[in-house]
DRENVODO-449702 format. One record per residue: residue in three letters; x, y, z negated of N, C-alpha, C, O in turn. Coordinates in nm, 4 decimals. Each point is the difference from the previous one (the first is absolute). Example, Ala and Ser with C-alpha at 12.3 -4.5 7.8 and 13.67 -1.06 7.14 Angstrom:
<atoms>
ATOM;residu;n.east;n.north;n.up;ca.east;ca.north;ca.up;c.east;c.north;c.up;o.east;o.north;o.up
ATOM;ALA;1.3190;-0.5690;-0.7800;-0.0890;0.1190;0.0000;0.0900;0.1200;0.0000;0.1036;-0.0019;-0.0665
ATOM;SER;-0.1386;0.1069;0.1385;0.0820;0.1190;-0.0060;-0.0770;0.1090;-0.0730;0.0509;0.1108;-0.0169
</atoms>
This chain:
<atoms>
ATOM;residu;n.east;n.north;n.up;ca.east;ca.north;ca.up;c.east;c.north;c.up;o.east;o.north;o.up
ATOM;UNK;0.0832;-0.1177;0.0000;-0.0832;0.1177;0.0000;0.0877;0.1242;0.0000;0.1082;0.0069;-0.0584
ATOM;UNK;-0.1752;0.1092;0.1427;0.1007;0.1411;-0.0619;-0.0935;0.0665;-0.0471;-0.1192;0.0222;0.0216
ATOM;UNK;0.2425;0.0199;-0.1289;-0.1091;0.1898;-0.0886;0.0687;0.0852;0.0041;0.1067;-0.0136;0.0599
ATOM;UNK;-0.1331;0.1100;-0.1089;0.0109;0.1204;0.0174;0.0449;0.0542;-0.1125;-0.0878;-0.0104;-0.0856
ATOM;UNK;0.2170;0.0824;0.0301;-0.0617;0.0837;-0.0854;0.0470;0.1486;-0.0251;0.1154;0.0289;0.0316
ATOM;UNK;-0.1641;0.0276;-0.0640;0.0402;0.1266;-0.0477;0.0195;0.0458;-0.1022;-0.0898;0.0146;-0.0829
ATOM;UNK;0.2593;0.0324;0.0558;0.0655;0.0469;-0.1130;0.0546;0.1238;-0.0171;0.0951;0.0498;0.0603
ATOM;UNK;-0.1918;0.0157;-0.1847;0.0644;0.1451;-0.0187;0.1534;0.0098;-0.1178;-0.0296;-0.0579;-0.1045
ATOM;UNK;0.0887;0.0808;0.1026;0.1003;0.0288;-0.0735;0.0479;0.1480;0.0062;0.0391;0.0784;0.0864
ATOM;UNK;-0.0645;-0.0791;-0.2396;-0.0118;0.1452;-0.0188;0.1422;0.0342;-0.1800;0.0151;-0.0753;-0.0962
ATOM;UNK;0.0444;0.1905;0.1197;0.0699;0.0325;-0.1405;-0.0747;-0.0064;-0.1213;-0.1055;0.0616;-0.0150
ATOM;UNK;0.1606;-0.1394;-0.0778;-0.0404;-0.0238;-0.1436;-0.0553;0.1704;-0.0588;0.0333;0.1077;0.0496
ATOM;UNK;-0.1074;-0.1264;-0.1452;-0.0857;0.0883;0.0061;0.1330;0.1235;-0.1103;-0.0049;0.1225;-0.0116
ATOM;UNK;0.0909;-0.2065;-0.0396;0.1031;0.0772;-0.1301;0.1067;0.0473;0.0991;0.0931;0.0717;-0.0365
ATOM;UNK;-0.1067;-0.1086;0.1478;0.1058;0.1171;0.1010;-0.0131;0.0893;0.0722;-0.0958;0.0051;0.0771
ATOM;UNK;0.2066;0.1067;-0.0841;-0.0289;0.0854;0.0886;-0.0610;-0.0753;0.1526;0.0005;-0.1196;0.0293
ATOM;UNK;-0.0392;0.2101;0.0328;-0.0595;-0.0150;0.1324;0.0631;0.1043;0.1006;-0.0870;0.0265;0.0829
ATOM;UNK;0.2037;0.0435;-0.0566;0.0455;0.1023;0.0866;-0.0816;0.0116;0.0934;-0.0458;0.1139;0.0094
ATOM;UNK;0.0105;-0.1835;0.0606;-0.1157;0.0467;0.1481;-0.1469;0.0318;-0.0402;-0.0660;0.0996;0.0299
ATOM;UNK;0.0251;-0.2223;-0.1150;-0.1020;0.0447;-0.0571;-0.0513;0.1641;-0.0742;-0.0957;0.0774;0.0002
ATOM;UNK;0.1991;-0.0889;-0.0441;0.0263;0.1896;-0.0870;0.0119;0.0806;0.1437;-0.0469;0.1137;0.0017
ATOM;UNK;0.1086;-0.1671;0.1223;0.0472;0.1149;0.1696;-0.1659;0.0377;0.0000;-0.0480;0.1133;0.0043
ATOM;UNK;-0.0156;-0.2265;-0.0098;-0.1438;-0.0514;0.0647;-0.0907;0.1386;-0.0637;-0.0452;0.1044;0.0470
ATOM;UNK;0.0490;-0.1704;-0.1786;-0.0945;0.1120;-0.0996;-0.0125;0.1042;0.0099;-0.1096;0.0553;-0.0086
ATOM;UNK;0.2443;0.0171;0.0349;0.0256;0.1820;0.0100;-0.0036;-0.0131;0.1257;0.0048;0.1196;0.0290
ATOM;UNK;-0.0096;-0.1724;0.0687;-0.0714;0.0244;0.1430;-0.1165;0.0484;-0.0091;-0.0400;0.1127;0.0290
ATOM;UNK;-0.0425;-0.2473;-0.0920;-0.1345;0.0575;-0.0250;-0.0484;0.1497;-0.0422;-0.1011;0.0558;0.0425
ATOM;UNK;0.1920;-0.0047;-0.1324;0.0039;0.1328;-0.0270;-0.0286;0.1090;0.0955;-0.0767;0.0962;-0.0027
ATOM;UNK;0.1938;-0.1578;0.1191;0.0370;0.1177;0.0690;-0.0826;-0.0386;0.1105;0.0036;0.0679;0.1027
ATOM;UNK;-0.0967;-0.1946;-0.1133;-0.0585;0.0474;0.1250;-0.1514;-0.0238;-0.0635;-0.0712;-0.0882;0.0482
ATOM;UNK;0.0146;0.1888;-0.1826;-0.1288;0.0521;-0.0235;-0.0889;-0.1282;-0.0647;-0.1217;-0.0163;-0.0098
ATOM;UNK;0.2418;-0.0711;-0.0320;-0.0868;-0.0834;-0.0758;0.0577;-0.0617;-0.1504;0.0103;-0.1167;-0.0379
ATOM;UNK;0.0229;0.2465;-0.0308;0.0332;-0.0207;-0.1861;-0.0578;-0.1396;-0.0453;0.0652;-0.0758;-0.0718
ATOM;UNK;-0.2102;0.0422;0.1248;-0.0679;-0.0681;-0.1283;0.0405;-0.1207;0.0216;-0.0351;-0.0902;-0.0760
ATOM;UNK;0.1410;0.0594;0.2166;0.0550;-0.1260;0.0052;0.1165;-0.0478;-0.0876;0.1086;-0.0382;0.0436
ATOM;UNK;-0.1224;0.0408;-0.0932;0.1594;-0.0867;-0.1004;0.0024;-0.1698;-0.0552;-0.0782;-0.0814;0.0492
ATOM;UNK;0.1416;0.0567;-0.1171;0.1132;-0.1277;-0.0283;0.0264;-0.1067;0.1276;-0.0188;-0.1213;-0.0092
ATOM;UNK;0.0529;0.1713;0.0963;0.0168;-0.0403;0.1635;0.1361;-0.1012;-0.0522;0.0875;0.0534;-0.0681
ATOM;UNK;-0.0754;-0.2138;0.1076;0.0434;-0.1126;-0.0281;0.0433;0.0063;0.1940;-0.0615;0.0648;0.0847
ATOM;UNK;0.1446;-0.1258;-0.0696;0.0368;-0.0583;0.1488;0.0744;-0.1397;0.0093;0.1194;-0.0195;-0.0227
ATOM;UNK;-0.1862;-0.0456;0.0493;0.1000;-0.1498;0.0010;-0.0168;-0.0493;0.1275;-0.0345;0.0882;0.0786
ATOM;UNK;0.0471;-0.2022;-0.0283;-0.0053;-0.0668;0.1160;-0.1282;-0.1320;0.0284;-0.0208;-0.0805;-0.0907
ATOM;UNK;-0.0568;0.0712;0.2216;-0.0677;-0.0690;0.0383;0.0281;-0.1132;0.0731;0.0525;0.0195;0.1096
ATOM;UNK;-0.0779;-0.1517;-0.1485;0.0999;-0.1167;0.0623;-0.1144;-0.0621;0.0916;-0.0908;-0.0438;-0.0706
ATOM;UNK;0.0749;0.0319;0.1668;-0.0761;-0.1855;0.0690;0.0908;-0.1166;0.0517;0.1052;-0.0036;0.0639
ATOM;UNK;-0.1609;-0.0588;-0.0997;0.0361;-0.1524;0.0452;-0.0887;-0.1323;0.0209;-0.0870;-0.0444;-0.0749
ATOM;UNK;0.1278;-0.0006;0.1833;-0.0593;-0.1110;0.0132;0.0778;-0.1247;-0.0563;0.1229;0.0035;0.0056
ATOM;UNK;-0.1911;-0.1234;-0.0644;0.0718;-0.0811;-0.0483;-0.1037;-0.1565;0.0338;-0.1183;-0.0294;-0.0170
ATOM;UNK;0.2519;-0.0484;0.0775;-0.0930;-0.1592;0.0369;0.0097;-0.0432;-0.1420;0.1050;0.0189;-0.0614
ATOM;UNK;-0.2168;-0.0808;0.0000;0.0030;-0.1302;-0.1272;-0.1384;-0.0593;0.0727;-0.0787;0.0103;0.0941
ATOM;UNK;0.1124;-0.0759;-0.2074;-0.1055;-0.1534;-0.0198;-0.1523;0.0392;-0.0714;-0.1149;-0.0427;0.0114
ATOM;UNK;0.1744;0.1352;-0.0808;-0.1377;0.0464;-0.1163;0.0084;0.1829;-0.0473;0.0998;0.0680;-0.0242
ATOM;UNK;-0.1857;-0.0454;0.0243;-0.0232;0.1220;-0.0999;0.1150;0.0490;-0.1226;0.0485;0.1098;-0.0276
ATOM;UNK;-0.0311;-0.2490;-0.0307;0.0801;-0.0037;-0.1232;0.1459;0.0274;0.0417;0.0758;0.0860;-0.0449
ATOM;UNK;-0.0533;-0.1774;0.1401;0.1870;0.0073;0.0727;0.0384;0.1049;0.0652;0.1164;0.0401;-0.0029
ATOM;UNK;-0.2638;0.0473;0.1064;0.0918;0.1186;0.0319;0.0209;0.0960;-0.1349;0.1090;0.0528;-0.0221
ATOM;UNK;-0.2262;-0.0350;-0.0677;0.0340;0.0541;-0.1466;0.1542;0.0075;-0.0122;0.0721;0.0981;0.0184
ATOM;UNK;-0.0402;-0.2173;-0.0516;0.1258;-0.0305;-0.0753;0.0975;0.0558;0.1030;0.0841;0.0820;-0.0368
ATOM;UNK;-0.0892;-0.1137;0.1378;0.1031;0.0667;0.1422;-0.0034;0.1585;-0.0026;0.0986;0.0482;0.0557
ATOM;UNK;-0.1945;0.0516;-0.1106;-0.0176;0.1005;0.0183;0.0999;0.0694;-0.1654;0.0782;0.0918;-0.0248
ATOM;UNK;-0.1456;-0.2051;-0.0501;0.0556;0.0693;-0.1295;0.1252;-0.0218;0.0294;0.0720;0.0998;0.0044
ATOM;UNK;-0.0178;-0.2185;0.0203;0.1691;-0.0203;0.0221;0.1071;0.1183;0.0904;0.1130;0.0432;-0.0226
ATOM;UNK;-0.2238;-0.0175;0.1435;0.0585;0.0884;0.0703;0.0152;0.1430;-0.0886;0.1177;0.0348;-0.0089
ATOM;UNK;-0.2201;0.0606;-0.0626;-0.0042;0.0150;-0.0961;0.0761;0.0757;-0.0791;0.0357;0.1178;-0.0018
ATOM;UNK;-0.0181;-0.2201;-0.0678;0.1135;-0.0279;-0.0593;0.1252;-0.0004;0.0316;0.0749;0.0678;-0.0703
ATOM;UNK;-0.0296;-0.1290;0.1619;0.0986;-0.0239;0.0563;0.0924;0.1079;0.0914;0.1229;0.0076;0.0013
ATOM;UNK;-0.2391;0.0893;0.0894;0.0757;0.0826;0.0849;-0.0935;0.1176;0.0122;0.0395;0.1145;0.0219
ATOM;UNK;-0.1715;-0.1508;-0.0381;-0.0925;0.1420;0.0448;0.0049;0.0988;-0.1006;-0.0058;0.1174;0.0363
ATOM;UNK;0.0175;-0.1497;-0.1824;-0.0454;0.0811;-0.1178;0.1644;-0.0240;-0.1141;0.0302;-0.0981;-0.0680
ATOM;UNK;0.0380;0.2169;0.0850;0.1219;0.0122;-0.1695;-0.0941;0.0033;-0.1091;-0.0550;0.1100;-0.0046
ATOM;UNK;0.0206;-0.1804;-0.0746;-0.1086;-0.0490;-0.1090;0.0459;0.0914;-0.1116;-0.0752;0.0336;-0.0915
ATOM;UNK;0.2455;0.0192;0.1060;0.0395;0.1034;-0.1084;-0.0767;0.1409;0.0419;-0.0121;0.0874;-0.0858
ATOM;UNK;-0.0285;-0.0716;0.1915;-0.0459;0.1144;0.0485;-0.1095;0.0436;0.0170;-0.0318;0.1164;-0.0246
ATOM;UNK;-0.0572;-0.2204;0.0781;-0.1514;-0.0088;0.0756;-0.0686;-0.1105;-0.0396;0.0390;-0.1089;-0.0420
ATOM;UNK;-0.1567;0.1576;0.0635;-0.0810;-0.1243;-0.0197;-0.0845;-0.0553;0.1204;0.0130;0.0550;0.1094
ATOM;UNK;-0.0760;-0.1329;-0.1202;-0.0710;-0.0554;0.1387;-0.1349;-0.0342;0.0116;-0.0327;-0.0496;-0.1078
ATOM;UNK;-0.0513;0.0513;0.1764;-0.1468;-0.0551;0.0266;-0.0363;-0.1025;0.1315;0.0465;0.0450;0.1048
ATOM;UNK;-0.1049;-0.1470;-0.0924;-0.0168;-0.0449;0.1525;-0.1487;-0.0652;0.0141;-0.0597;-0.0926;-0.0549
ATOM;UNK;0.0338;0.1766;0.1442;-0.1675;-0.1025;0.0701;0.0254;-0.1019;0.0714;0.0401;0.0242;0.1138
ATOM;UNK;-0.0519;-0.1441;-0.1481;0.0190;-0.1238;0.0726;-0.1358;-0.0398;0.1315;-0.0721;-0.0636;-0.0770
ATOM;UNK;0.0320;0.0611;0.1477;-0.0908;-0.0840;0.1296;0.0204;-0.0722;0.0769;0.1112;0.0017;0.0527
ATOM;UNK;-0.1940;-0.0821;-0.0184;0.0667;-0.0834;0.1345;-0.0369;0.0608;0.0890;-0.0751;0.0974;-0.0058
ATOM;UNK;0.1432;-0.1669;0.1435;-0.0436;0.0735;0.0824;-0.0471;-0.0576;0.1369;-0.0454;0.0751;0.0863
</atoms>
């Protein structure tokens, strides 16, 4: 089977954010103050072959883990589907 999934990885919430902070005072300057605590992280897709629901899981967290997300830094979210 293939799924799908989509992973946000985004900076831990106890760190600075440098772009996020560029982002915010943009908003400023372009007439929109009431926007603030602007976060910027990265949007992942992937397709992945398994057997089950459960195995691409584990393939997604591994990847993850492994190369998509510094776990000292960021944290992660993923919508799993088939497809």
């Amino acid at each position: 089977m293939k799924f799908k999934a989509e992973i946000d990885v985004m900076p831990l919430d106890a760190l600075l954010d440098p772009q996020g902070k560029a982002v915010t005072n943009g908003m400023k300057s372009i007439g929109l103050p009431e926007i603030t605590g602007v976060r910027v992280g990265r949007h992942i897709r992937l397709f992945i072959d398994a057997s089950s629901m459960e195995e691409a899981e584990a393939k997604v967290e591994e990847a993850c883990k492994k190369l998509l997300a510094n776990q000292i830094m960021e944290s992660y979210t993923f919508v799993l589907s088939a497809e």
